[in-house]
Short mmCIF file of the C-alpha atoms (twelve columns), coordinates in Angstrom:
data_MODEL
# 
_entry.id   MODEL 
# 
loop_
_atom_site.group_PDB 
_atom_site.id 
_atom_site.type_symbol 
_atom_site.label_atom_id 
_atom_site.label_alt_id 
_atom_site.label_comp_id 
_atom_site.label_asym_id 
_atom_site.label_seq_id 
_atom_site.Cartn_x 
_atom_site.Cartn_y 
_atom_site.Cartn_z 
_atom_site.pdbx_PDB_model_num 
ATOM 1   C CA . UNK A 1   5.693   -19.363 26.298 1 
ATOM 2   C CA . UNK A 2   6.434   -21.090 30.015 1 
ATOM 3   C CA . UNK A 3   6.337   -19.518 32.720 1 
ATOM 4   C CA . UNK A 4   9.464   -19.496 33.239 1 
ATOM 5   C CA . UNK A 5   10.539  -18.106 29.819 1 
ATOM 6   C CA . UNK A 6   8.174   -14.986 31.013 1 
ATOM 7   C CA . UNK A 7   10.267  -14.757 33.705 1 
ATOM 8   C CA . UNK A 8   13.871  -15.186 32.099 1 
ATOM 9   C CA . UNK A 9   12.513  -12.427 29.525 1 
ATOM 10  C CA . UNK A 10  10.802  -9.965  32.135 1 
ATOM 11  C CA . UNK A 11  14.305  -10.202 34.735 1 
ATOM 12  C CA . UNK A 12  16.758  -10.310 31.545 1 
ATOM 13  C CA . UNK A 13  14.665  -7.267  30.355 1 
ATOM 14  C CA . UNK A 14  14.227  -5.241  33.819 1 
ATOM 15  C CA . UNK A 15  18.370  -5.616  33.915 1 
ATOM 16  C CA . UNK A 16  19.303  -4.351  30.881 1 
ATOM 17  C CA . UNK A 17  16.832  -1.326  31.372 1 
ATOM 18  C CA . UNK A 18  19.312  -0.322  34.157 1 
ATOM 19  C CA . UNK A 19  21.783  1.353   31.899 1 
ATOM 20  C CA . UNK A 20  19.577  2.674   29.533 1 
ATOM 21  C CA . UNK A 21  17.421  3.967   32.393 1 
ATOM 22  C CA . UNK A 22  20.181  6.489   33.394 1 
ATOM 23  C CA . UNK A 23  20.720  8.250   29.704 1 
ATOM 24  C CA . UNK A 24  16.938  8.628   29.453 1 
ATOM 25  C CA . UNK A 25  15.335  10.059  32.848 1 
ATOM 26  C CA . UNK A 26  15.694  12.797  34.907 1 
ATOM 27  C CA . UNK A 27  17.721  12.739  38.048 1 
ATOM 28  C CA . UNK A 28  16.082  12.430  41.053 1 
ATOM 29  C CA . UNK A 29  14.857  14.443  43.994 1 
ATOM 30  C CA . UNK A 30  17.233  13.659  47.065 1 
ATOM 31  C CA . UNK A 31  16.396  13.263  50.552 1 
ATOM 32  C CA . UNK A 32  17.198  16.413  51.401 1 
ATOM 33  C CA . UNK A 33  15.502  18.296  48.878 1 
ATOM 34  C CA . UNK A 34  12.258  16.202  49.885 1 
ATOM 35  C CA . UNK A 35  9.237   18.452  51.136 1 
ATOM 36  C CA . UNK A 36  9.553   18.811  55.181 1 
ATOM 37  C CA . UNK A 37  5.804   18.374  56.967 1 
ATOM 38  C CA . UNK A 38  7.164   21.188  59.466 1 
ATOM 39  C CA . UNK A 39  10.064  19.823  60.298 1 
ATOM 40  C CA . UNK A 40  8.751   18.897  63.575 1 
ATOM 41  C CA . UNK A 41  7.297   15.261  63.406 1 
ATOM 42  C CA . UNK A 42  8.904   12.254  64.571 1 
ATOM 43  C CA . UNK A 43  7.798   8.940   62.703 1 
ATOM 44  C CA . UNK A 44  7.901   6.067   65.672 1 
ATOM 45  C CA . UNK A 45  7.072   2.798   65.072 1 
ATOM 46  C CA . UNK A 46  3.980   1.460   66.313 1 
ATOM 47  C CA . UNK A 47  3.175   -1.686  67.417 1 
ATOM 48  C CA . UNK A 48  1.589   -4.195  65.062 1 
ATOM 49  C CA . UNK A 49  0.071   -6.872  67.820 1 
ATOM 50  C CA . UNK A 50  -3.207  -7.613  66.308 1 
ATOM 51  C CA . UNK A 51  -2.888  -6.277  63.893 1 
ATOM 52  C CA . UNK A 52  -5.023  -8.264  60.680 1 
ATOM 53  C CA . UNK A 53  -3.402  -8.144  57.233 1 
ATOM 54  C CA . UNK A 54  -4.612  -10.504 54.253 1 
ATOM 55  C CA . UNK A 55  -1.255  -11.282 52.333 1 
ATOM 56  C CA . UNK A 56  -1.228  -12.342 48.599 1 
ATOM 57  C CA . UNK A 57  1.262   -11.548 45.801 1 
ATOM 58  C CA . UNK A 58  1.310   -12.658 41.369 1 
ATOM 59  C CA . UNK A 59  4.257   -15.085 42.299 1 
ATOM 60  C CA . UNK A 60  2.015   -17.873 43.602 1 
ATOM 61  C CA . UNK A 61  2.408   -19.004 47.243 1 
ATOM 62  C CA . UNK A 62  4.047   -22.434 46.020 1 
ATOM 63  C CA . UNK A 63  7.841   -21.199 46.465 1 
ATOM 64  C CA . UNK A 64  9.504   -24.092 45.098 1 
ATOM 65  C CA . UNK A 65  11.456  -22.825 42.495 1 
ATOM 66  C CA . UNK A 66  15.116  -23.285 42.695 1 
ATOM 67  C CA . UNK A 67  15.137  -19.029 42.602 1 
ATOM 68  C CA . UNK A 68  12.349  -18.026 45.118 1 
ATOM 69  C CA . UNK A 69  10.689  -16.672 41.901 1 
ATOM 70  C CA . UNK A 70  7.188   -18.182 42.735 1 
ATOM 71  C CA . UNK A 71  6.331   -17.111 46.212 1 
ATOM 72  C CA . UNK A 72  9.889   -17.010 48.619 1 
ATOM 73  C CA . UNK A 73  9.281   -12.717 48.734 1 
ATOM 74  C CA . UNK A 74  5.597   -13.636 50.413 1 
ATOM 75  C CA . UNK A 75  7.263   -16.089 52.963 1 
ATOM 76  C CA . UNK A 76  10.101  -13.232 54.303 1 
ATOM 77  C CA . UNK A 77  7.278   -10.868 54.155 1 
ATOM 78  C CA . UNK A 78  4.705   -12.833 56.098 1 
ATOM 79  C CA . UNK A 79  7.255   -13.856 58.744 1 
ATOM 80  C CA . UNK A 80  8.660   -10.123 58.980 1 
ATOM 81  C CA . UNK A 81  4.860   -9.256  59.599 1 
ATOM 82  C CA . UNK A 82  4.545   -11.954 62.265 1 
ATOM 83  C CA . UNK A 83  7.810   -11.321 64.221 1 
ATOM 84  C CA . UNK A 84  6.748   -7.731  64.258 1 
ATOM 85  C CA . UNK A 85  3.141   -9.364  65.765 1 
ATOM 86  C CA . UNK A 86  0.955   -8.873  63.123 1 
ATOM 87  C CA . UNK A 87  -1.977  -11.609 62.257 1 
ATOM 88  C CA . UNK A 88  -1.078  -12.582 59.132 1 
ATOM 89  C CA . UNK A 89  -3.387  -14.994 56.605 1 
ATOM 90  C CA . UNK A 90  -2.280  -15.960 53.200 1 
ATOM 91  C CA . UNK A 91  -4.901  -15.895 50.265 1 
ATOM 92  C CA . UNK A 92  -2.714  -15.898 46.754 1 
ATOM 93  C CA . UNK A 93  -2.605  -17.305 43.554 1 
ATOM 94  C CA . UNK A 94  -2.302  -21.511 43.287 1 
ATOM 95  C CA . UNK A 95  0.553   -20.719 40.669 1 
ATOM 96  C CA . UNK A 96  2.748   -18.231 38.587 1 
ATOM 97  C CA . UNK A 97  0.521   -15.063 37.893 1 
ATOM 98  C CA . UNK A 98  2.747   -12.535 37.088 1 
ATOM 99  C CA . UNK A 99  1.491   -9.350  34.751 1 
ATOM 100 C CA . UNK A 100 -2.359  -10.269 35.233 1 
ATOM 101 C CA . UNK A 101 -2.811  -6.713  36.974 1 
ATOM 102 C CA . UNK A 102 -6.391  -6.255  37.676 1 
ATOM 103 C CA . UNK A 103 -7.639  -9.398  35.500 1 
ATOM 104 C CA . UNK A 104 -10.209 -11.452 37.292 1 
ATOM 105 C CA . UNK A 105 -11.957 -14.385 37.022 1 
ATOM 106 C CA . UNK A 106 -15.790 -14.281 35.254 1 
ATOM 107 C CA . UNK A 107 -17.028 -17.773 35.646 1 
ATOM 108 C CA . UNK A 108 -16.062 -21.014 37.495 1 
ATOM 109 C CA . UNK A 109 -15.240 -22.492 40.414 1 
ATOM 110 C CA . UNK A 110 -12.723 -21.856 42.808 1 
ATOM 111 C CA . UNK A 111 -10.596 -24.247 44.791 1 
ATOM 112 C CA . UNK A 112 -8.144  -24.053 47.476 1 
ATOM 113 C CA . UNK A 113 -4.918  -25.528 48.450 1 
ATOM 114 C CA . UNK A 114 -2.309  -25.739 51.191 1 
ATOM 115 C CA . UNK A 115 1.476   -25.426 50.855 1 
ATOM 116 C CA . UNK A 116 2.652   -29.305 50.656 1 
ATOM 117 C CA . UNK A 117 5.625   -28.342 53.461 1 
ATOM 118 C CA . UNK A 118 6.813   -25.251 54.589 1 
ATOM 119 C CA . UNK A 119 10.536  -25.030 55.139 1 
ATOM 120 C CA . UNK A 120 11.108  -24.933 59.425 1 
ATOM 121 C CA . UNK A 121 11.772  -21.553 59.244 1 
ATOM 122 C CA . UNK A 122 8.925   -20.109 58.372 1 
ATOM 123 C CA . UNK A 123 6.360   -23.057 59.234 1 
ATOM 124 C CA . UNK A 124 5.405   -21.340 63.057 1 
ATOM 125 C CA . UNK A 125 4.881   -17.980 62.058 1 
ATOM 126 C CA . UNK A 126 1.834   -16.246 63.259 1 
ATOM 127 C CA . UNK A 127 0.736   -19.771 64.656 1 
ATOM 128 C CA . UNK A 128 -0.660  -18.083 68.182 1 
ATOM 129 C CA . UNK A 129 -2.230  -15.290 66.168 1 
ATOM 130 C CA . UNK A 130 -6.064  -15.549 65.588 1 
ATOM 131 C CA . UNK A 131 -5.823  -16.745 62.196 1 
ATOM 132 C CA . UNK A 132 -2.989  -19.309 63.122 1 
ATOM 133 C CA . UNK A 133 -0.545  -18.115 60.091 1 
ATOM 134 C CA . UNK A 134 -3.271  -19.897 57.533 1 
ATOM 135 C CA . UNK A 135 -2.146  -20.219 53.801 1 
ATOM 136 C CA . UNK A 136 -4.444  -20.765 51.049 1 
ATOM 137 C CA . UNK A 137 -3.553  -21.122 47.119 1 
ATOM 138 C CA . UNK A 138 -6.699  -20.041 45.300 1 
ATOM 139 C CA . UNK A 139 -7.242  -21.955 42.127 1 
ATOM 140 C CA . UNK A 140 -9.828  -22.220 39.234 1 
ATOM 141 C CA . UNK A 141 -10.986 -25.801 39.915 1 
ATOM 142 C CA . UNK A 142 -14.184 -27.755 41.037 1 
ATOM 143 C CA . UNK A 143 -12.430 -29.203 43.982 1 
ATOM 144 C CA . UNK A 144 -9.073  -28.705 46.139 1 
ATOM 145 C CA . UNK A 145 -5.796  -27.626 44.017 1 
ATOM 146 C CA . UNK A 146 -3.229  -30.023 42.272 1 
ATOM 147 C CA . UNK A 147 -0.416  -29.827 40.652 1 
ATOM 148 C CA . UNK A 148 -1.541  -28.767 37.158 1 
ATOM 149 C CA . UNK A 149 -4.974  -26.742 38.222 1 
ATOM 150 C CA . UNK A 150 -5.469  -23.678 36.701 1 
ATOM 151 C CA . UNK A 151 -4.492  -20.281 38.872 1 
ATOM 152 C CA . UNK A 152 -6.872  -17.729 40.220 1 
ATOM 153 C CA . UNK A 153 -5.463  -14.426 39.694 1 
ATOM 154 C CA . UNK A 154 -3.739  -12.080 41.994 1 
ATOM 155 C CA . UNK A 155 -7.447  -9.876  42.242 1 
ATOM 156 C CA . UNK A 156 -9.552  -13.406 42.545 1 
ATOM 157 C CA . UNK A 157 -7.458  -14.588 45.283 1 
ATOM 158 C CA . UNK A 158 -8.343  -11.062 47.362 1 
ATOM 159 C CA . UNK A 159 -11.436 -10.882 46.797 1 
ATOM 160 C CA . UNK A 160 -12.322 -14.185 47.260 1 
ATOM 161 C CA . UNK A 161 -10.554 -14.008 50.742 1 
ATOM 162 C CA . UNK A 162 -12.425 -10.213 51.388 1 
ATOM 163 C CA . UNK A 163 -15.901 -11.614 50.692 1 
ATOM 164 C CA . UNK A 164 -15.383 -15.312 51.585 1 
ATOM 165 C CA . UNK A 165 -12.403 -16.723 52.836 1 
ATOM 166 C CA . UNK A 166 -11.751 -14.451 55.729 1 
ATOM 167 C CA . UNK A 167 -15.096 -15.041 57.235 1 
ATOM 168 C CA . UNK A 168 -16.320 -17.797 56.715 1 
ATOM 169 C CA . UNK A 169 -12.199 -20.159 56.709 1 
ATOM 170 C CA . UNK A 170 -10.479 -18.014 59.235 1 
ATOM 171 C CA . UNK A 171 -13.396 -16.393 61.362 1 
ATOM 172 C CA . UNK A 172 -12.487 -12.797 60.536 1 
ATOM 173 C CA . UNK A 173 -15.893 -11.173 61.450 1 
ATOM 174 C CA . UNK A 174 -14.983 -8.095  60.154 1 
ATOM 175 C CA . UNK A 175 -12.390 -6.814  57.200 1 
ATOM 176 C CA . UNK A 176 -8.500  -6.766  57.851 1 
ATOM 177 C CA . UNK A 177 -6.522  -3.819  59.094 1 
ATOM 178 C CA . UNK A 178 -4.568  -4.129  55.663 1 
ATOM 179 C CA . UNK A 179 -4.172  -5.707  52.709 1 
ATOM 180 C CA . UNK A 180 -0.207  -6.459  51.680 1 
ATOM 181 C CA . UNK A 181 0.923   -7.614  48.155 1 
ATOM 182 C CA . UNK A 182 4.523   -9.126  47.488 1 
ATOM 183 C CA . UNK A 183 7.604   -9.019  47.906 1 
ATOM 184 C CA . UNK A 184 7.285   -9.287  44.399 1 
ATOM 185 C CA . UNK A 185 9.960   -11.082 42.238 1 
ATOM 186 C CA . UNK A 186 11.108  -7.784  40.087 1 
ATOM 187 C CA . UNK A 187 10.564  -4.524  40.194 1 
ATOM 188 C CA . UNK A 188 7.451   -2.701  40.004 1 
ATOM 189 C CA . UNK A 189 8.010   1.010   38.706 1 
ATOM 190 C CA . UNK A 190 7.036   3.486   35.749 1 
ATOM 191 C CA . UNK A 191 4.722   1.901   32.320 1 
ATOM 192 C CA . UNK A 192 5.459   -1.424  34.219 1 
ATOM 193 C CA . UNK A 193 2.833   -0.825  37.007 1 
ATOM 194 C CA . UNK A 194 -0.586  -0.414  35.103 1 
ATOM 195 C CA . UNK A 195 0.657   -4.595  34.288 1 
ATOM 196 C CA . UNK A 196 1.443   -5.518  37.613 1 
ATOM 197 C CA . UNK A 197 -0.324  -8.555  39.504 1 
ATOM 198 C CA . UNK A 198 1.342   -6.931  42.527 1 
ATOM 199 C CA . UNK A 199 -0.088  -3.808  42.126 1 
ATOM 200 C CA . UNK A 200 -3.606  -5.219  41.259 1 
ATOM 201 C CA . UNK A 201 -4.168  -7.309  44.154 1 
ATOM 202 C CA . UNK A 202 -2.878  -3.949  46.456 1 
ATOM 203 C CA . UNK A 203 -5.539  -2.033  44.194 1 
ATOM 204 C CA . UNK A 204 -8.136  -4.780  45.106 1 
ATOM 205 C CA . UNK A 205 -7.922  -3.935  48.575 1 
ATOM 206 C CA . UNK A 206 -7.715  -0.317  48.146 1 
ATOM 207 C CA . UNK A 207 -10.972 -0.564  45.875 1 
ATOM 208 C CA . UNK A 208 -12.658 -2.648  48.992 1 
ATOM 209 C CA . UNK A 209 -12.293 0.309   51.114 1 
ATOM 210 C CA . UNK A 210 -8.884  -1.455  53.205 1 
ATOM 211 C CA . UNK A 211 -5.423  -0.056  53.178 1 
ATOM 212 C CA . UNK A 212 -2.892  -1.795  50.806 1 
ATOM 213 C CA . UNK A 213 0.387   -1.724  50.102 1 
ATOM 214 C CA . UNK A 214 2.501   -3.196  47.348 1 
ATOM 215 C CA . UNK A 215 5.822   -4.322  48.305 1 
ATOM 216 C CA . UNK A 216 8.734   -5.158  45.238 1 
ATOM 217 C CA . UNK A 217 11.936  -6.247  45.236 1 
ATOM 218 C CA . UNK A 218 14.291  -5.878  42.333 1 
ATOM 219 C CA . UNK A 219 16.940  -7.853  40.759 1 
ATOM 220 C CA . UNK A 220 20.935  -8.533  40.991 1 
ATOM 221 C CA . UNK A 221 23.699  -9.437  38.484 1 
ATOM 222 C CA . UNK A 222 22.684  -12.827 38.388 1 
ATOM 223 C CA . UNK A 223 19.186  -11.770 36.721 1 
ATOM 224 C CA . UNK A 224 17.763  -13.176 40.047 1 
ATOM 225 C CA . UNK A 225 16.286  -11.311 43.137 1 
ATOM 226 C CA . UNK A 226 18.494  -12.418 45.530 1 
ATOM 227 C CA . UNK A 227 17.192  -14.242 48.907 1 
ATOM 228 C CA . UNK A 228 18.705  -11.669 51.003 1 
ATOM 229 C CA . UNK A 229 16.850  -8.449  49.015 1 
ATOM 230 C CA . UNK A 230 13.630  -10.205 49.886 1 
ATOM 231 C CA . UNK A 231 13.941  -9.954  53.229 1 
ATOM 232 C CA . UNK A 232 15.681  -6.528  53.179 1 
ATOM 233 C CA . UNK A 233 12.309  -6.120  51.425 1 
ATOM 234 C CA . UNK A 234 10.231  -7.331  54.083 1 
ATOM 235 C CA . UNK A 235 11.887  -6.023  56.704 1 
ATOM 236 C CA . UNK A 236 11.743  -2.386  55.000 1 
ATOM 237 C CA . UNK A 237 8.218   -2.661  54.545 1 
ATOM 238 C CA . UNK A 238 7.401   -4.268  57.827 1 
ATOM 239 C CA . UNK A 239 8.925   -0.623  59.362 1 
ATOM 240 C CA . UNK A 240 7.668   1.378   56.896 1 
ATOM 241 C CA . UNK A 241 3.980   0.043   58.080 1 
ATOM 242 C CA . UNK A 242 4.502   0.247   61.662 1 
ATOM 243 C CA . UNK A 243 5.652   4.116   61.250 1 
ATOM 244 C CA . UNK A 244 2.347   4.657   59.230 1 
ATOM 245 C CA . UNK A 245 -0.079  3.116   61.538 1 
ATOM 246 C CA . UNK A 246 2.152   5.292   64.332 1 
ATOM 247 C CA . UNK A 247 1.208   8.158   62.173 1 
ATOM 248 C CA . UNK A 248 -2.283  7.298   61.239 1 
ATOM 249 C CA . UNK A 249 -1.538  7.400   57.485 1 
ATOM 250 C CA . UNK A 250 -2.970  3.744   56.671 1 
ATOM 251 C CA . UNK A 251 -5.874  4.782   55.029 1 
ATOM 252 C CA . UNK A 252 -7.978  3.190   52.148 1 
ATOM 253 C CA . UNK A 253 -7.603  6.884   50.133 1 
ATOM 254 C CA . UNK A 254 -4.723  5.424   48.470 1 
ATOM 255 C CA . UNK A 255 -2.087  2.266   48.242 1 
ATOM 256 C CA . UNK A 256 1.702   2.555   48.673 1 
ATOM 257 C CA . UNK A 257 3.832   0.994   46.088 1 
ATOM 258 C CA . UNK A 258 7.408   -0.049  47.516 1 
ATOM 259 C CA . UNK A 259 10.063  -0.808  45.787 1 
ATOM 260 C CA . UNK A 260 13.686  -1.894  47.272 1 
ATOM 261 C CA . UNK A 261 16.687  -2.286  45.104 1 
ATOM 262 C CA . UNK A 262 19.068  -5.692  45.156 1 
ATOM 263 C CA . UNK A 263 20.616  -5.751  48.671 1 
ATOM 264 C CA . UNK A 264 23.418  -8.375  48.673 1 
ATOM 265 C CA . UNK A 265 24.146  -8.240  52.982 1 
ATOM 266 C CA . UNK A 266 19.884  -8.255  53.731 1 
ATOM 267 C CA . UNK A 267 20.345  -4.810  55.011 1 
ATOM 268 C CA . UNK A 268 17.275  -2.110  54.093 1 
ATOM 269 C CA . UNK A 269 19.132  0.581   51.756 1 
ATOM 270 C CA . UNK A 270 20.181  3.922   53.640 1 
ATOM 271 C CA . UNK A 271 18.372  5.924   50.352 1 
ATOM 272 C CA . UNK A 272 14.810  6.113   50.572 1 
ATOM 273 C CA . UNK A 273 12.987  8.499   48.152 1 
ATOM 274 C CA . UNK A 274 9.290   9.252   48.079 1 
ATOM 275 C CA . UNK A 275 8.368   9.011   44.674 1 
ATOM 276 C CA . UNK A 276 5.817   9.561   41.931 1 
ATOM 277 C CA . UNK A 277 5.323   7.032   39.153 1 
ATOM 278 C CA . UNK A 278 6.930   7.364   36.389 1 
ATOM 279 C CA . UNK A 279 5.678   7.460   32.465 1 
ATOM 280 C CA . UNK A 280 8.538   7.265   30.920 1 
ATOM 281 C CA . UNK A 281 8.832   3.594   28.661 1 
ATOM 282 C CA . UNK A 282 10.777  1.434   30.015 1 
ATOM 283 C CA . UNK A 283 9.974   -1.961  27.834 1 
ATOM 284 C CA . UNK A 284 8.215   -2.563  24.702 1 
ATOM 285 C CA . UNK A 285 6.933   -5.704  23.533 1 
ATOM 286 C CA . UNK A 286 7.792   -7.210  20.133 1 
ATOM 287 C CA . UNK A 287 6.692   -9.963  17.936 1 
ATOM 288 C CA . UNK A 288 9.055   -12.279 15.229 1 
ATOM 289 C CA . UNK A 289 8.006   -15.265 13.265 1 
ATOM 290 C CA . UNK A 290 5.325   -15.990 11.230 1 
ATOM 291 C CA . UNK A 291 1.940   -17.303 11.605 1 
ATOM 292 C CA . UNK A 292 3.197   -17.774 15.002 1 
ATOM 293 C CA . UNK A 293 4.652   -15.016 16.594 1 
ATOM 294 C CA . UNK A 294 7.107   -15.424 19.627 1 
ATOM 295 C CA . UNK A 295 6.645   -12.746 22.166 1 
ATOM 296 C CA . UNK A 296 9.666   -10.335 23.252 1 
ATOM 297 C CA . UNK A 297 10.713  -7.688  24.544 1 
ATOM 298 C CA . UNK A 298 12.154  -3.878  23.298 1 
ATOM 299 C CA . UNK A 299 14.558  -2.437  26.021 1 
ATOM 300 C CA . UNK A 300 13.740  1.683   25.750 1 
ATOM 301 C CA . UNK A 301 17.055  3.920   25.317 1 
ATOM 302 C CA . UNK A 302 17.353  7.287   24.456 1 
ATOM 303 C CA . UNK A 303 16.164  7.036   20.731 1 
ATOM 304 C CA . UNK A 304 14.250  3.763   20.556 1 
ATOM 305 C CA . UNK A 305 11.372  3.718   18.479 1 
ATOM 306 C CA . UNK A 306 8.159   4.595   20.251 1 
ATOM 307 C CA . UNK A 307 9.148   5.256   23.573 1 
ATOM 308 C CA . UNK A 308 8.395   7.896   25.836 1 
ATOM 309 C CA . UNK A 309 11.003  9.408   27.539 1 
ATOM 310 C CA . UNK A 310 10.790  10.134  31.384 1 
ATOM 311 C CA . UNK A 311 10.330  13.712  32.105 1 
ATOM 312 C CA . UNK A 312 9.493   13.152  35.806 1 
ATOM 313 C CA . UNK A 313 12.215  14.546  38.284 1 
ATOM 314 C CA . UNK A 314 11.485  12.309  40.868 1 
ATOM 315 C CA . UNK A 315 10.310  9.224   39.237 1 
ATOM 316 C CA . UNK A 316 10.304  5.762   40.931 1 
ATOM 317 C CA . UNK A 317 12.276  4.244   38.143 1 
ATOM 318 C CA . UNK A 318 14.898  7.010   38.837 1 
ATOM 319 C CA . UNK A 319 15.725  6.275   42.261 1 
ATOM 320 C CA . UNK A 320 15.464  2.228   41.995 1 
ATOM 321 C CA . UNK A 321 16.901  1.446   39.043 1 
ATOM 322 C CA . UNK A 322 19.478  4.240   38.180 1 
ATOM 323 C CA . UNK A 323 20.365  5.506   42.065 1 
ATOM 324 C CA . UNK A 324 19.590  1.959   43.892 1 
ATOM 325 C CA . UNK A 325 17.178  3.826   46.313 1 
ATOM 326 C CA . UNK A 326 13.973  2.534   48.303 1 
ATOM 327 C CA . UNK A 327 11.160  4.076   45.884 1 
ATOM 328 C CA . UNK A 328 7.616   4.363   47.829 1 
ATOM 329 C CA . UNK A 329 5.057   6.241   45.950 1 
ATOM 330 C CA . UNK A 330 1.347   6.883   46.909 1 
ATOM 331 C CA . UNK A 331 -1.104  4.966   44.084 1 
ATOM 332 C CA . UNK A 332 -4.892  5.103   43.361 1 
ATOM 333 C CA . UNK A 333 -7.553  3.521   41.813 1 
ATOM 334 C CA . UNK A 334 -8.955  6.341   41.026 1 
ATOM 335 C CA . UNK A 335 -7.705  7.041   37.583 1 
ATOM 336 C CA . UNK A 336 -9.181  10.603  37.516 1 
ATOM 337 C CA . UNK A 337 -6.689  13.045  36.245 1 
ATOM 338 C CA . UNK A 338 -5.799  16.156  39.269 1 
ATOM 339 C CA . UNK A 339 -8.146  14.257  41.371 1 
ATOM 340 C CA . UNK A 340 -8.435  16.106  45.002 1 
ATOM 341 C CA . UNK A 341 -5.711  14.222  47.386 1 
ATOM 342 C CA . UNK A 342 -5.290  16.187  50.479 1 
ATOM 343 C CA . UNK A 343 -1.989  17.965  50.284 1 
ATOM 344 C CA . UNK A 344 -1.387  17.881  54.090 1 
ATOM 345 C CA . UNK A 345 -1.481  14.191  53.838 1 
ATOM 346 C CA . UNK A 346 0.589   13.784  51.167 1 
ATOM 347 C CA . UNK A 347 3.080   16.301  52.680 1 
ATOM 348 C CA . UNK A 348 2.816   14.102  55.984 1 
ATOM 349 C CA . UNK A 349 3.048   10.967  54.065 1 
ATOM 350 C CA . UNK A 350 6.420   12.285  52.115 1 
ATOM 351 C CA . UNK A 351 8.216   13.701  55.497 1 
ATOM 352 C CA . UNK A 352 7.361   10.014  56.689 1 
ATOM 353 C CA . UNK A 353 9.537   8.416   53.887 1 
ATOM 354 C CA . UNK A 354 11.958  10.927  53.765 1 
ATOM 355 C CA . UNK A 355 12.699  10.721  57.294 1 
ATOM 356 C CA . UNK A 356 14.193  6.883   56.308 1 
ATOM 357 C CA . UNK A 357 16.718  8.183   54.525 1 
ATOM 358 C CA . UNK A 358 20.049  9.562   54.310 1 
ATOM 359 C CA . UNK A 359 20.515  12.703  55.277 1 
# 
């Protein structure tokens, strides 16, 4: 199947959920009913100058599909990060990569290559920062990327940056402040995450001791994520990060998954709900033909066959996809079940998000 018959499928798929979505989960926890760190604490923004964050994403940093669906998210994102004065370098997949989640490479060689032309206006972002607003495609290939070369995945292209690329291309002596993934091309939420390249290159960076967050934006009528919802997206998450390093809640002890909802006008949405992930289904795969067997997929209702319904009150695929909230949920790589997070951070870290929303 082409790529972009994976992606027809995946948006077609992620749309049709929306409906279905409602009759089967539980409705969500709203701002108001969020848990209150005291009451007390203000959230300010701190500054991000100098601050170092590796970018990557599972769309491939190419961008030049007619839909933004390969790479346009990282571009609003990266110059978000670099108005807000952030040091931003670019280390993602040479193409498409969606749904590898944590897959990496085992063998071969890797080569790199630059974007053939970035559009005016985002060719001078981060260009006075210490890594000059570098971007890298990481590829599986004995020598530079073309058209046609195999793609590292979402996981090679961080780690190779961590233990390589940084250091020894840029002349980052020591590891970056933060690792962000995205903005994704779809939604990122429930069963769907354990399959996310988004997720897995955030989980990459969590797993190499830096703080990571994922950063996804979801789709509109058109089965599209609009232009505008990336950088709603961007400019969401570009707050959402300056508030946490204000608050002292980047940490490597877990990775933030963010999720905004199709934004038409490129304004953040006024909901904002901290989150869990959900377990409830939300797609199934399914196979026809025979002796070859074309790939599909099973949208989960109520009663559909094998799917588990969400019992989660405050699920992320709640507030996204059936109450067109901001869903940002705190995710580990530590698969442990009722392993010991510290509730006073958690409590801080929920107060933090809350405090974005409506009242």
């Amino acid at each position: 199947m082409s790529s972009r018959s994976h992606r027809a499928i995946r948006r077609t798929a992620a749309l049709a959920a929306l409906p279905l979505l409602a009759a089967c989960t539980a409705p969500g926890v709203s701002s108001d009913q969020a848990t209150d760190a005291g009451g007390q604490e203000e959230f300010a923004p701190a500054s991000l100058d100098g601050v170092r964050v590796l970018l990557g994403n599972d769309d491939s940093m190419r961008a030049a599909e007619e839909d933004g669906s390969d790479g346009l998210g990282l571009y609003e994102l990266r110059s978000a990060l670099c108005a807000a004065g952030a040091d931003v370098v670019v280390f993602a997949p040479w193409d498409y990569q969606s749904s590898m989640s944590s897959a990496v490479s085992h063998s071969g060689s890797f080569g790199l290559g630059g974007h053939p032309g970035l559009p005016d206006e985002y060719a001078d972002d981060c260009a006075d920062a210490s890594g000059q607003g570098a971007v890298y495609g990481v590829c599986v290939e004995d020598g530079p990327c073309e058209d046609g070369s195999p793609s590292a995945t979402p996981v090679d292209a961080v780690n190779f940056a961590l233990r390589h690329g940084l250091p020894e291309l840029v002349g980052w002596d020591d590891a970056p402040d933060l690792v962000v993934s995205g903005a994704n091309s779809g939604p990122n939420v429930a069963t769907q995450i354990p399959h996310s390249g988004t997720v897995g290159a955030a989980l990459a960076g969590q797993l190499a001791g830096v703080p990571s967050v994922a950063v996804s934006a979801s789709i509109d009528d058109d089965l599209t994520v609009a232009p505008e919802t990336y950088t709603a997206a961007a400019a969401f998450a570009t707050d959402l990060i300056a508030r946490l390093h204000g608050a002292d809640l980047l940490t490597s002890a877990y990775l933030l998954n963010v999720n905004h909802p199709h934004s038409p006008d490129g304004e953040p949405a006024a909901d904002v709900r901290w989150t869990e992930a959900g377990t409830g289904t939300v797609l199934l795969p399914e196979y026809t033909g025979e002796d070859s067997y074309e790939l599909g997929v099973t949208v989960c209702g109520p009663d559909t066959p094998d799917c588990l319904p969400e019992t989660k009150e405050n699920a992320d695929s709640t507030a996204l996809l059936v109450e067109g909230a901001v869903s940002v949920s705190a995710l580990t790589a530590d698969r442990t079940y009722a392993s010991g997070e510290d509730p006073a951070e958690v409590e801080r870290l929920a107060a933090l998000v809350d405090s974005l929303g409506s009242s």
